[in-house]
Biopython code that builds the backbone (N, CA, C, O; Angstrom):
import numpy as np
from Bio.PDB.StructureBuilder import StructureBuilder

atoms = [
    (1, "UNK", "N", (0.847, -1.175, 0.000)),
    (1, "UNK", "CA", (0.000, 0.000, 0.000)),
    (1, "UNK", "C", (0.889, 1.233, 0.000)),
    (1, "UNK", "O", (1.799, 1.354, 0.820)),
    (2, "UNK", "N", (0.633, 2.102, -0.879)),
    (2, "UNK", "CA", (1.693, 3.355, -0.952)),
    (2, "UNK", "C", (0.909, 4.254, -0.053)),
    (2, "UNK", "O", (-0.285, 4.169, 0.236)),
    (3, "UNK", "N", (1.753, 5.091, 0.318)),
    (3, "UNK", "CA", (1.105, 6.502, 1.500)),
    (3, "UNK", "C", (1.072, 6.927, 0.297)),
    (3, "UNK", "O", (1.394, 6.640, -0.856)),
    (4, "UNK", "N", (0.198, 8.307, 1.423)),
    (4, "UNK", "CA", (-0.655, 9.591, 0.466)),
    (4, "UNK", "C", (1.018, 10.319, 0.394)),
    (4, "UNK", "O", (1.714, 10.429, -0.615)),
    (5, "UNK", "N", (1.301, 10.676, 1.572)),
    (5, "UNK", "CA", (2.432, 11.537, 1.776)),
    (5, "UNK", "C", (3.744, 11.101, 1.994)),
    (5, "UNK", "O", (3.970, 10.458, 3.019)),
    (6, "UNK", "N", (5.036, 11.442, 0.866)),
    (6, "UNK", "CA", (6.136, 10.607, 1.069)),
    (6, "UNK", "C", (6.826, 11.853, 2.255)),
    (6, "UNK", "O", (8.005, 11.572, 2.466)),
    (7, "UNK", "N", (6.442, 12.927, 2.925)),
    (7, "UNK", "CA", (7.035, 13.226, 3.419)),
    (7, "UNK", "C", (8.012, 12.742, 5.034)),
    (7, "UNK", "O", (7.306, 12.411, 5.987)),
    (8, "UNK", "N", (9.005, 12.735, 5.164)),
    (8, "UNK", "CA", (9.537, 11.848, 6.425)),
    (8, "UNK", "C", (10.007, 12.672, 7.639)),
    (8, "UNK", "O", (10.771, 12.295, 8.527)),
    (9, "UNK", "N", (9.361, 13.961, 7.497)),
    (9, "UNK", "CA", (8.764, 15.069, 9.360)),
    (9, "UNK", "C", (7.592, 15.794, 8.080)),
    (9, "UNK", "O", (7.258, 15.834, 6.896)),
    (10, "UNK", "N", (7.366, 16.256, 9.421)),
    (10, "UNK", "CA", (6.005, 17.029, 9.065)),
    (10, "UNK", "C", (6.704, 18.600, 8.684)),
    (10, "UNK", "O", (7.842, 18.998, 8.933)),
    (11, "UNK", "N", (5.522, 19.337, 7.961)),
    (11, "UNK", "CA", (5.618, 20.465, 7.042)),
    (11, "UNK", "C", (6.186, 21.194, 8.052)),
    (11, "UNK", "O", (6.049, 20.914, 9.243)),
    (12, "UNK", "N", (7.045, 22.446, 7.477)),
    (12, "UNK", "CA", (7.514, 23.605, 8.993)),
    (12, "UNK", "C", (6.152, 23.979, 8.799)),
    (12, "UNK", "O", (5.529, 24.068, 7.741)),
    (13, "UNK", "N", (5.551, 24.310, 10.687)),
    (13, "UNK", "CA", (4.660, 25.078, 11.345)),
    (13, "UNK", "C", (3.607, 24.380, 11.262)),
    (13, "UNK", "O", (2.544, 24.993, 11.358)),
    (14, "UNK", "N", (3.566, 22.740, 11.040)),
    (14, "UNK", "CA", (2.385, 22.122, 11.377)),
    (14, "UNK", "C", (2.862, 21.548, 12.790)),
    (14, "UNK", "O", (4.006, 21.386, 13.215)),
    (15, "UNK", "N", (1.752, 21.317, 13.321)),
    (15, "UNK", "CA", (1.446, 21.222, 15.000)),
    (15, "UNK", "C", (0.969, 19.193, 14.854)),
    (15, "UNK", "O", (0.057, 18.633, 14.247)),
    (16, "UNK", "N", (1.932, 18.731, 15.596)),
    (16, "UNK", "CA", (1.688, 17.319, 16.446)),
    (16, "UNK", "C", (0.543, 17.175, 16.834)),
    (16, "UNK", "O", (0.094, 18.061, 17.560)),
    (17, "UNK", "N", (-0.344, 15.981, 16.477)),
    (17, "UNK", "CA", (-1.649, 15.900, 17.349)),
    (17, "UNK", "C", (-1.336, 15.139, 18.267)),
    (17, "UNK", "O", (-0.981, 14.052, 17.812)),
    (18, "UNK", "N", (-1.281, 15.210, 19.774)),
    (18, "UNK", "CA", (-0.734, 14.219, 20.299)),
    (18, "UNK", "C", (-1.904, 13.326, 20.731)),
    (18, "UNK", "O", (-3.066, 13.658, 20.969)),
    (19, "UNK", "N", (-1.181, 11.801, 20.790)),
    (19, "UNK", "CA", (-2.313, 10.944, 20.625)),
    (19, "UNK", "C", (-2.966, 10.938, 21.617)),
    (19, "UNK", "O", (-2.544, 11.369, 22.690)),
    (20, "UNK", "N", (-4.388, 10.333, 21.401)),
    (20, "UNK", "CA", (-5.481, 10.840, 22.413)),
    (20, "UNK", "C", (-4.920, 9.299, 23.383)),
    (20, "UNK", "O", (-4.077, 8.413, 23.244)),
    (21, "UNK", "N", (-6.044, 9.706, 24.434)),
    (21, "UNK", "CA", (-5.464, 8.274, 26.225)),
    (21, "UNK", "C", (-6.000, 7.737, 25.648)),
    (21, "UNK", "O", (-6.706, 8.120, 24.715)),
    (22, "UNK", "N", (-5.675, 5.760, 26.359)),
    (22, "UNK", "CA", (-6.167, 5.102, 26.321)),
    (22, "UNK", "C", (-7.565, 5.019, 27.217)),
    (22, "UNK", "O", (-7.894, 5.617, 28.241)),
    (23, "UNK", "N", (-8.385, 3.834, 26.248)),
    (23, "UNK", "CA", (-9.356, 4.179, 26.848)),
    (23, "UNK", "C", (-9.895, 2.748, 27.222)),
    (23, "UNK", "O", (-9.793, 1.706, 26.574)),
    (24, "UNK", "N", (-10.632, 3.024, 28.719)),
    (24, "UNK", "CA", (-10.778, 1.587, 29.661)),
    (24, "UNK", "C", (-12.314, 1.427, 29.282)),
    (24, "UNK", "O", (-13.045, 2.398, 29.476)),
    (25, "UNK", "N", (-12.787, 0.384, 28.809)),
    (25, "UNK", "CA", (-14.473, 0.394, 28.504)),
    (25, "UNK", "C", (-15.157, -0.801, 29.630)),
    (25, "UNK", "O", (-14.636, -1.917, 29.630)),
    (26, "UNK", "N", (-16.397, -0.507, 30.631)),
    (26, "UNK", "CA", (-16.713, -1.551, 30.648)),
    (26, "UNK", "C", (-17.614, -2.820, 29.958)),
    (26, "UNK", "O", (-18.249, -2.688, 28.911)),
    (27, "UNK", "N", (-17.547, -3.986, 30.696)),
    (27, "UNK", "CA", (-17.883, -4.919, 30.057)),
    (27, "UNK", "C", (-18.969, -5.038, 29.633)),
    (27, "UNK", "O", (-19.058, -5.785, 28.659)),
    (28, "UNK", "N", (-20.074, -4.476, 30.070)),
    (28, "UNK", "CA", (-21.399, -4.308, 29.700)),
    (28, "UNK", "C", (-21.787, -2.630, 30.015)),
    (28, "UNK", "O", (-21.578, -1.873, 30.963)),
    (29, "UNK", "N", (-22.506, -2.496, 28.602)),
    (29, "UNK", "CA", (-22.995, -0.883, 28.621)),
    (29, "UNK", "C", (-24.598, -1.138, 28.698)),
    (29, "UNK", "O", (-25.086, -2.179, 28.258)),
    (30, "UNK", "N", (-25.257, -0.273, 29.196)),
    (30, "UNK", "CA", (-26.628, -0.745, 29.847)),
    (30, "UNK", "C", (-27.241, 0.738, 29.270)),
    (30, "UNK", "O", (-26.749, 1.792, 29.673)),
    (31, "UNK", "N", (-28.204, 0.724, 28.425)),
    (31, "UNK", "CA", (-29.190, 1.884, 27.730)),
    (31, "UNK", "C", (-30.559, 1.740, 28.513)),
    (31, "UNK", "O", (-30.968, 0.701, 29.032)),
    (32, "UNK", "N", (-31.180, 2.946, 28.505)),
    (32, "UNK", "CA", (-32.421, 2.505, 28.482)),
    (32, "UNK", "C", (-33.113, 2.028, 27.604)),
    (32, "UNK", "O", (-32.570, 1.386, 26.706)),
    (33, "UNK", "N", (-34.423, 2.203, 27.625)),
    (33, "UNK", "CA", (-35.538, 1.767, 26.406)),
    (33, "UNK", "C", (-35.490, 2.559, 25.574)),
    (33, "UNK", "O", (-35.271, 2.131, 24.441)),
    (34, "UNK", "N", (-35.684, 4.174, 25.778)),
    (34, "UNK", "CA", (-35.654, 5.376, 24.997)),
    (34, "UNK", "C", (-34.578, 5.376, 24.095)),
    (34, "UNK", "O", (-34.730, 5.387, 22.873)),
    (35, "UNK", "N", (-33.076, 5.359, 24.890)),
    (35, "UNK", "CA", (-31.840, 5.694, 24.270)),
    (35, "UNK", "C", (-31.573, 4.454, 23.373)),
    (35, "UNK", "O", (-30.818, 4.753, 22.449)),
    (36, "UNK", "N", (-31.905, 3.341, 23.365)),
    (36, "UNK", "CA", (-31.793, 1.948, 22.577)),
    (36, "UNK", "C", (-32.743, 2.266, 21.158)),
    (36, "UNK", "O", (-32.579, 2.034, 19.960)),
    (37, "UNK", "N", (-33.338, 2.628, 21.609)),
    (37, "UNK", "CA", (-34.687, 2.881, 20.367)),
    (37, "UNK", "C", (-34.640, 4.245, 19.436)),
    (37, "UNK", "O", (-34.865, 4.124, 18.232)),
    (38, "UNK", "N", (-34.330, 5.621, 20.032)),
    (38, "UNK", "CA", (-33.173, 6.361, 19.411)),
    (38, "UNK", "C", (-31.967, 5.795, 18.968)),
    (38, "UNK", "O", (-31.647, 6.296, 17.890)),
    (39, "UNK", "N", (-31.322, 5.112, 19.292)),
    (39, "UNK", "CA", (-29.932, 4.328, 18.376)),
    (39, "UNK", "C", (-30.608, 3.902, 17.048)),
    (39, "UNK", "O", (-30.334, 4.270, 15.906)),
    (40, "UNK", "N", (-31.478, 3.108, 17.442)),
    (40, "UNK", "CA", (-32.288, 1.768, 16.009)),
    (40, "UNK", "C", (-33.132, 2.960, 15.344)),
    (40, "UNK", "O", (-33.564, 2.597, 14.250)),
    (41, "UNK", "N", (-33.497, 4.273, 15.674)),
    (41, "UNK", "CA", (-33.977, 4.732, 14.826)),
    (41, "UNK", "C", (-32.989, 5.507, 13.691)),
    (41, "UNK", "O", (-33.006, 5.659, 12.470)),
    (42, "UNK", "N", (-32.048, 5.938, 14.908)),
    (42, "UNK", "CA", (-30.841, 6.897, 13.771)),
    (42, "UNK", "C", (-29.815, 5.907, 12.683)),
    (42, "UNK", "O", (-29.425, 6.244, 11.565)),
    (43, "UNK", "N", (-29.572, 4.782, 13.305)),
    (43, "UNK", "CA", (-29.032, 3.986, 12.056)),
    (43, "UNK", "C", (-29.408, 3.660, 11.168)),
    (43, "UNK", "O", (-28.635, 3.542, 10.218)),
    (44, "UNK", "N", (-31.525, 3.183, 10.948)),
    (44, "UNK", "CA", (-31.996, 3.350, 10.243)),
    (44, "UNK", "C", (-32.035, 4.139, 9.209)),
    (44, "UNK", "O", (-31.825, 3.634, 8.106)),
    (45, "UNK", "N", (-32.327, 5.639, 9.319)),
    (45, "UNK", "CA", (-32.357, 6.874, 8.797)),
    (45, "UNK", "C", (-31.030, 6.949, 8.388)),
    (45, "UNK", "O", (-30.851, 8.040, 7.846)),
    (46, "UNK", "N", (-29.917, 6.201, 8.409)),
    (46, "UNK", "CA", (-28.263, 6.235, 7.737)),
    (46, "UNK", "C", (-28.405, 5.333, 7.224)),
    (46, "UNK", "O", (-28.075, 5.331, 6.038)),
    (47, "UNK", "N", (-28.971, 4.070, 7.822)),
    (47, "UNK", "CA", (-28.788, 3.349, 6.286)),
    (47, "UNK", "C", (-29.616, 4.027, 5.194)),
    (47, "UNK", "O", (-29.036, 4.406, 4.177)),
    (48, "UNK", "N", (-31.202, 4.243, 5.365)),
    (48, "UNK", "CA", (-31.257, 5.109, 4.045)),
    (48, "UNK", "C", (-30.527, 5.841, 3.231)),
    (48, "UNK", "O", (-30.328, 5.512, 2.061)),
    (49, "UNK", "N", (-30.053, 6.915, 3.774)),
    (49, "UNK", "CA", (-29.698, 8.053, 3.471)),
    (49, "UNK", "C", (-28.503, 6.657, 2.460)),
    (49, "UNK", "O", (-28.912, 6.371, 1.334)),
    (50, "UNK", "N", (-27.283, 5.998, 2.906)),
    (50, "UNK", "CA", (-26.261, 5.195, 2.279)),
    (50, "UNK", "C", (-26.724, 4.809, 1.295)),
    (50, "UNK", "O", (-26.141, 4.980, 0.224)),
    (51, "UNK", "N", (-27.961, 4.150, 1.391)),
    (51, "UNK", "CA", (-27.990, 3.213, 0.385)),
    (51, "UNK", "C", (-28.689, 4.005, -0.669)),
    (51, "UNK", "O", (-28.416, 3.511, -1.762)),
    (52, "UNK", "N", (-29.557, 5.134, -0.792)),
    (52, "UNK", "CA", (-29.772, 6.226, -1.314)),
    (52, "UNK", "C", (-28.534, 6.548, -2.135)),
    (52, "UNK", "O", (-28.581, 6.379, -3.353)),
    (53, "UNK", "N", (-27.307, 7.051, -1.486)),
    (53, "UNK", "CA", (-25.857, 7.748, -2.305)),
    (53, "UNK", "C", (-25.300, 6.514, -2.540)),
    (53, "UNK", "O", (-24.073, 6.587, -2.464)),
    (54, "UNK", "N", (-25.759, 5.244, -2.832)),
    (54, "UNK", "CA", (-24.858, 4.313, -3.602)),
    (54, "UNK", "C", (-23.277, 3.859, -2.705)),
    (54, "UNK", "O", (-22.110, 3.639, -3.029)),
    (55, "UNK", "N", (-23.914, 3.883, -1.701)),
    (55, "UNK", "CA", (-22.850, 3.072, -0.527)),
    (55, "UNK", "C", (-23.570, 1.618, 0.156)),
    (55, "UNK", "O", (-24.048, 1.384, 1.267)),
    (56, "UNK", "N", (-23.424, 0.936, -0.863)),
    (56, "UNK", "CA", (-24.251, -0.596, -0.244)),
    (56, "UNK", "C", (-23.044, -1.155, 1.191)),
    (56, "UNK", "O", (-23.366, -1.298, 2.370)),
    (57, "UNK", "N", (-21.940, -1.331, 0.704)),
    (57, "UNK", "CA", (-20.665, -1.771, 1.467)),
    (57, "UNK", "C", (-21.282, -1.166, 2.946)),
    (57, "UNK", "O", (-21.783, -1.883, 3.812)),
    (58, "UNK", "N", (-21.106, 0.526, 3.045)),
    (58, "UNK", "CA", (-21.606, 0.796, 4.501)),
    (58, "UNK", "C", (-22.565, 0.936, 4.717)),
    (58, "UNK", "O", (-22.721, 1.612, 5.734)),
    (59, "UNK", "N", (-23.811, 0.484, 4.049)),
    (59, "UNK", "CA", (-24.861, 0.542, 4.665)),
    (59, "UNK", "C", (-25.041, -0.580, 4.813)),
    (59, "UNK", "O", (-26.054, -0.671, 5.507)),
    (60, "UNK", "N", (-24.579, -1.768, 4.524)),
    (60, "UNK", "CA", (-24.361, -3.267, 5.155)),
    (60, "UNK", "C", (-24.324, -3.411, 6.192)),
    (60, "UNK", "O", (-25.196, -3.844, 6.946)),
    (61, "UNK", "N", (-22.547, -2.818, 6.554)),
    (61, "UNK", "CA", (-22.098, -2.562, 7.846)),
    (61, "UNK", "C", (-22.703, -1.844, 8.750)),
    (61, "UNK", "O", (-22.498, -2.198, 9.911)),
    (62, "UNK", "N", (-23.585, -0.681, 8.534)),
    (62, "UNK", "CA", (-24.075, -0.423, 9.683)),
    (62, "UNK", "C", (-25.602, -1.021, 9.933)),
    (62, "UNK", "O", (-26.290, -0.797, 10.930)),
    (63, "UNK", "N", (-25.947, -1.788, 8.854)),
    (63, "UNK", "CA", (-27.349, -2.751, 9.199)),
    (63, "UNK", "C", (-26.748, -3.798, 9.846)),
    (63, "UNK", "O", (-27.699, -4.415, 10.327)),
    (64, "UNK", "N", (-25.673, -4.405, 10.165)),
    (64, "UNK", "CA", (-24.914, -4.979, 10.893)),
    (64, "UNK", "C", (-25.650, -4.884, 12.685)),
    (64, "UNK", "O", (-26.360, -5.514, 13.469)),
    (65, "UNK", "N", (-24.956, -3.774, 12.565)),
    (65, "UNK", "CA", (-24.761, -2.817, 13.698)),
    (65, "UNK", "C", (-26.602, -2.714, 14.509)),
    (65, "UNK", "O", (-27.077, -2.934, 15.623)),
    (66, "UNK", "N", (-27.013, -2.355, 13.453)),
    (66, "UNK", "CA", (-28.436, -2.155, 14.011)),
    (66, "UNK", "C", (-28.963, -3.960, 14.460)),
    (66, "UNK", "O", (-29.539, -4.322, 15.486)),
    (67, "UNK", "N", (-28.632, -4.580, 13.595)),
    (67, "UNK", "CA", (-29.039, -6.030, 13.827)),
    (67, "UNK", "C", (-28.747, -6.760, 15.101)),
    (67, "UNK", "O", (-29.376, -7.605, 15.738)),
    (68, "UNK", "N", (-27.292, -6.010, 15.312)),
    (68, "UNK", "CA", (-26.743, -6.380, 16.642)),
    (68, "UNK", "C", (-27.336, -5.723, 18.195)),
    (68, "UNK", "O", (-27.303, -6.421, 19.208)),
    (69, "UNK", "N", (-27.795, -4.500, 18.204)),
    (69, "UNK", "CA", (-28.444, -3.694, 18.876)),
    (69, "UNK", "C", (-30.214, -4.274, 19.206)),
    (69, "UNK", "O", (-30.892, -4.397, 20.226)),
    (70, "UNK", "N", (-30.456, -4.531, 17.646)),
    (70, "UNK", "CA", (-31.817, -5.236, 18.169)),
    (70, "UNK", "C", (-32.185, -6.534, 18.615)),
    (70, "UNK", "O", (-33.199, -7.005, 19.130)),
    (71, "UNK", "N", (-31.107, -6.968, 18.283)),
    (71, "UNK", "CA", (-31.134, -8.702, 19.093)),
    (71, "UNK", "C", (-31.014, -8.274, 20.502)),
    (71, "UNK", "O", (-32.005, -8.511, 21.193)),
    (72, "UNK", "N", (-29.850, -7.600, 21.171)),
    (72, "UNK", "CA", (-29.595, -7.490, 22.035)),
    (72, "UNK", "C", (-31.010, -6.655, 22.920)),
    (72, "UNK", "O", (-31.134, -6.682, 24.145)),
    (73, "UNK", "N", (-31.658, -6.179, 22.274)),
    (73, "UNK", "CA", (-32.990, -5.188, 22.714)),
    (73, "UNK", "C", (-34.496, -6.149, 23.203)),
    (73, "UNK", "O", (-35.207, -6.200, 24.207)),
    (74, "UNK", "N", (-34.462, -6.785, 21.930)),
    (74, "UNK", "CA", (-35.895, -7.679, 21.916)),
    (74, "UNK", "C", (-34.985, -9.224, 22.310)),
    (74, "UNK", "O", (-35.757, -10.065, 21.849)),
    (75, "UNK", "N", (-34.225, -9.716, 22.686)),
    (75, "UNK", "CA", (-33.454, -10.923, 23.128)),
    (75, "UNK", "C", (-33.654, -10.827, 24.292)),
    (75, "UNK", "O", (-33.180, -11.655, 25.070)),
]
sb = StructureBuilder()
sb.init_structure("model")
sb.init_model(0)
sb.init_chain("A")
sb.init_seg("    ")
for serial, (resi, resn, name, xyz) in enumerate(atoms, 1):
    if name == "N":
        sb.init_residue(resn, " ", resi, " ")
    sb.init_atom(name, np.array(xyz, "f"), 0.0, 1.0, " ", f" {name:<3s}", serial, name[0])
structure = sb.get_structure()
């Protein structure tokens, strides 16, 4: 895979992003009813919108996502 940029330091007067912390997640995240059902509605309304602009690939992936959310909801 070739990079975008063969440069080997960065441009004079561009600024380091320094990398963001690590981050500790726990093992189970717990929604309510409301906030679960707002999720399954807004991924919905993205997969449209995707599969609308001719992005089948991510609107797969995020019907994925919703599939996984609603098992976990009505399961």
């Amino acid at each position: 895979m070739r990079r975008a940029c063969t440069r080997a330091r960065p441009a004079p007067g561009s600024r380091r992003v320094p990398a963001p912390a690590r981050s500790c997640f726990r093992a189970v995240i717990e929604l309510s009813k409301e906030e679960a059902f707002e999720v399954c509605g807004r991924l919905a309304l993205v997969h449209q919108v995707l599969v609308r602009n001719g992005e089948p690939p991510a609107a797969i992936e995020l019907a994925w996502v919703f599939d996984l959310i609603e098992r976990r909801v009505a399961g």
